[in-house]
N, C-alpha and C positions, 0 to 999 in steps of 0.2 A: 415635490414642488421646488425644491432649491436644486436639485439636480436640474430640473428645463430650464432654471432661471441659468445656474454657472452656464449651458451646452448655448444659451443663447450669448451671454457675454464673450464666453471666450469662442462663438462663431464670427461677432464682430470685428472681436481682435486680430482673429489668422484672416479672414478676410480683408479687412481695409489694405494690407500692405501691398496687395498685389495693386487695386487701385490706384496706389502712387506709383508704379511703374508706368502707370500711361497718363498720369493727374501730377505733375512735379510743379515744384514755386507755389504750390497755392497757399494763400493765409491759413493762419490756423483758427479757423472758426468754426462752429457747428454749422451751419450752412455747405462750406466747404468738405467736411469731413465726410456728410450724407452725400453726397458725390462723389468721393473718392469709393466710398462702400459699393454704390452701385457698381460704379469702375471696376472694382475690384471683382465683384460676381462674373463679368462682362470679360476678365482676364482670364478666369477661372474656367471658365465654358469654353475657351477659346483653347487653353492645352489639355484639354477633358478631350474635347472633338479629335484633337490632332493626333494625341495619344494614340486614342483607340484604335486607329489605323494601325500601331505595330503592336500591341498589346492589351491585355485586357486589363479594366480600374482595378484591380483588385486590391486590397485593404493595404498592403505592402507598399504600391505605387502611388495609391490614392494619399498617406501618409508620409510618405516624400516628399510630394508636392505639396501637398499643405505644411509643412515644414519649414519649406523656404520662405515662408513669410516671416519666422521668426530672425533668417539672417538678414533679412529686409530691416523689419524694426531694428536691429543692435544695429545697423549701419546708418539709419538716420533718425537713431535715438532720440533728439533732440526733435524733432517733428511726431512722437510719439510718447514721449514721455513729458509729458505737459497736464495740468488741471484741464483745459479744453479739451484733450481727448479722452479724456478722463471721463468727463463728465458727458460727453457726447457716449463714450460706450454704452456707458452706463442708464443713459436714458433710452440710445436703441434697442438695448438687452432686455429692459422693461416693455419695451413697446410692441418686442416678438415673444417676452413671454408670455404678456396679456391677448396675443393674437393663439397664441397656441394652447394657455390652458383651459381646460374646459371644453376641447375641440379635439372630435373627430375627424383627424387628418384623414385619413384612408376610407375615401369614400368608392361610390362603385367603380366610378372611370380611374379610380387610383390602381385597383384591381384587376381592371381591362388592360388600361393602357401604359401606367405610367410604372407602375411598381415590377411586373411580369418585362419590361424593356431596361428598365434599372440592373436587373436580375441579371441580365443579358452582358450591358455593357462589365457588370463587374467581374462578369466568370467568361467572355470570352472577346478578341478585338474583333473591329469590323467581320460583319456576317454578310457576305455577296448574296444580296438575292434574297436579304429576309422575308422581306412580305409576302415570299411566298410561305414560309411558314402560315402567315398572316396578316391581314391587310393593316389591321390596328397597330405593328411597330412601324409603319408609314405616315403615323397619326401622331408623332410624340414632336416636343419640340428640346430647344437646345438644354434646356431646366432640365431636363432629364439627364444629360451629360453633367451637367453640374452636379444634380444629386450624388448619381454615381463615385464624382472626388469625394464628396462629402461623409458618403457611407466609406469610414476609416478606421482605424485606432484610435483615434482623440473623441470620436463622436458614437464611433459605431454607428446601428442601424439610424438611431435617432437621426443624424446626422443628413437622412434624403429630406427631410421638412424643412431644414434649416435656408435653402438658396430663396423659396419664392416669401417667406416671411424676412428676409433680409430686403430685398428688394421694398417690400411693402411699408419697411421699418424707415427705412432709410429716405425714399421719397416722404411718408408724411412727414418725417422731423425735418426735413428740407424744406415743404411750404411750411411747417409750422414756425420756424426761426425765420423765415422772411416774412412773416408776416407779423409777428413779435416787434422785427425791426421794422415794418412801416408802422404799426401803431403807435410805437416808440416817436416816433419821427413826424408823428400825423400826420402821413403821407397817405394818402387815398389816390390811387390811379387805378388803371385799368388793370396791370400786374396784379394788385391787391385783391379787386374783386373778383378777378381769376382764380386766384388760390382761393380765398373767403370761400366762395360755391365748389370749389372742386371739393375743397379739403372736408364742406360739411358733410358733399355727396358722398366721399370715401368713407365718414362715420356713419351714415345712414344706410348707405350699402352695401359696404364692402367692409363688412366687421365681420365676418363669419369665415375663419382660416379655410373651413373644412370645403365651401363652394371655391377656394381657388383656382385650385387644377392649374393649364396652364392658361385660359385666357385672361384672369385677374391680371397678374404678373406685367402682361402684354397690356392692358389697360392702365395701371400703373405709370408706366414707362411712357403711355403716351401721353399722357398726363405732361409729364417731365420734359419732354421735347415740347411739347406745346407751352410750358411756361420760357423756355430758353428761348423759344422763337417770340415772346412775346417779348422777352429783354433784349435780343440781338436790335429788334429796331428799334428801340430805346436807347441803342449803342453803349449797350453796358455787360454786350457779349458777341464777338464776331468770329467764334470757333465755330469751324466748320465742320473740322478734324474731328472733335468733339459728339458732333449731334448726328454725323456720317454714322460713328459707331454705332450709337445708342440707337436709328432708327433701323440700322441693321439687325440689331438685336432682337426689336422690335416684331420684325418679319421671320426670324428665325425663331422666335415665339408663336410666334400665328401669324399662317400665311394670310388668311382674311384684312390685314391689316400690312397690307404689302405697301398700301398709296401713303404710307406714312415714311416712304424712303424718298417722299419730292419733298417734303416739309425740310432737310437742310439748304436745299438747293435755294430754298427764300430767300436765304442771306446773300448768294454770291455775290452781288453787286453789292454788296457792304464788306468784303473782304479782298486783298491782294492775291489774284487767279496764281502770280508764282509760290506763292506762300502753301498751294496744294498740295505740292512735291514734297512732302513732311512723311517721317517713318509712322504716324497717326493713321494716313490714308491706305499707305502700303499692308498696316496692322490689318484694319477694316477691309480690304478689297482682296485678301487672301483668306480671314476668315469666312468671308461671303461664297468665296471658292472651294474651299474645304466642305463645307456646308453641304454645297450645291452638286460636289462629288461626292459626299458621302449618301444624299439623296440617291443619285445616279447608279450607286453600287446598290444599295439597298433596295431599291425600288425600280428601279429604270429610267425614273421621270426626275427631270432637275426639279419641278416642283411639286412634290407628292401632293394631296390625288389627281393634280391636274392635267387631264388625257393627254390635251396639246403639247407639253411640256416631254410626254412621255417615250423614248426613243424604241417605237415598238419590235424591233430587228437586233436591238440587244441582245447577245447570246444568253 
């Protein structure tokens, strides 16, 4: 029991800091911080993918990388070493242990699909042509790359559980401290009743780690984007940069949830079109490409299993 609780806290810790590589200036609030975490998953997946192309995750490289998070914190000490993040850890590490004990991670589809491709990325880079082994490593999403860093030295095996309960951590205490603060504030709008029904629907249904796999995750996050889109026209968030990523992520979680890559576009006419040209978009629009070559190699189709998609003359 205290060992899942420590593997959950100090998951929050080496994650958040890669978050501040693409989340900088923000307050230091709990609110804030559940968004830098996200971020941080979102950074992590993105040199997990990249990697693989010249090498396999293995425990050695996967440890490296997760590493660099600690020269992160000692260099902006002072944005991490505070009671607020403190306490923010501290309540996320509670809120993935409770998601995780008493639960049956490894369920069947974790045995099809997800743990037998984990397997894969960590003992070999990019495989040309996998699916022809079989069709189910065309069925995985970017979580899988993630697990893959995570399965290290610091975590070991435990350590492939840890990206889709961080996710899941990290947005509830996100509505739950805005929501803290409108009632504080007795504030009732639309925002609030937004969170209020989502966040009761996420205890009512989505309490159970072991049904995540990967579309929770991918529900989660749209969740997320849909509350940002309710505050940009409130004008009290006009990144664009921002929600570009996240609904990227979105689709690189499950492709059935493609049409949640127009929901940033909502905002453009609430933002400066030169203001686009940001290393945010450049981040986003080359992971999107990685992605969509890595698909290409693997499988032949930029969007697996989508026929049309699929370039049938491929050698």
């Amino acid at each position: 029991m205290f060992n899942l609780l420590f593997v959950s806290f100090l998951g929050v810790i080496i994650t958040l800091p890669f978050g501040y590589l693409f989340l900088k200036n923000q307050e230091k609030t709990i609110s804030n911080y559940s968004k830098i975490l996200l971020y941080g998953i979102m950074v992590i997946s993105f040199i997990s993918i990249f990697l693989n192309f010249f090498t396999p995750l293995n425990k050695i490289i996967s440890t490296l990388i997760i590493l660099i998070s600690l020269l992160i914190i000692f260099r902006k000490k002072n944005f991490f070493f505070n009671f607020v993040f403190l306490k923010f850890s501290t309540i996320t590490s509670l809120i993935i242990f409770i998601l995780l004990f008493n639960s049956t991670v490894y369920r069947p589809d974790a045995y099809l699909y997800h743990l037998p491709f984990i397997d894969i990325l960590n003992e070999f880079k990019i495989i040309i042509g996998l699916t022809n082994l079989h069709y189910r490593f065309g069925h995985t999403s970017i979580l899988q790359y993630t697990s893959a860093i995570y399965n290290n030295f610091i975590f070991f095996e435990k350590g492939i559980f840890l990206p889709s309960a961080l996710i899941a951590s990290s947005i509830i205490l996100n509505f739950s401290s805005q929501l803290g603060n409108y009632i504080k504030k007795k504030y009732f709008n639309i925002h609030f009743f937004y969170l209020l029904f989502i966040t009761i629907f996420i205890a009512y249904k989505m309490n159970r780690y072991s049904e995540y796999g990967n579309d929770y995750p991918a529900h989660f996050i749209f969740y997320y984007i849909v509350s940002e889109i309710i505050l940009s026209f409130k004008n009290k968030n006009k990144n664009f940069s921002d929600l570009f990523l996240i609904s990227a992520f979105i689709l690189m979680n499950k492709l059935s949830m493609i049409f949640s890559m127009m929901l940033p576009f909502l905002i453009l006419n609430k933002i400066d079109k030169e203001k686009l040209l940001n290393y945010k978009n450049y981040f986003t629009t080359i992971f999107l490409l990685i992605w969509i070559i890595k698909n290409t190699l693997i499988s032949g189709c930029l969007f697996y299993p989508i026929s049309k998609t699929c370039l049938v003359d491929l050698p």
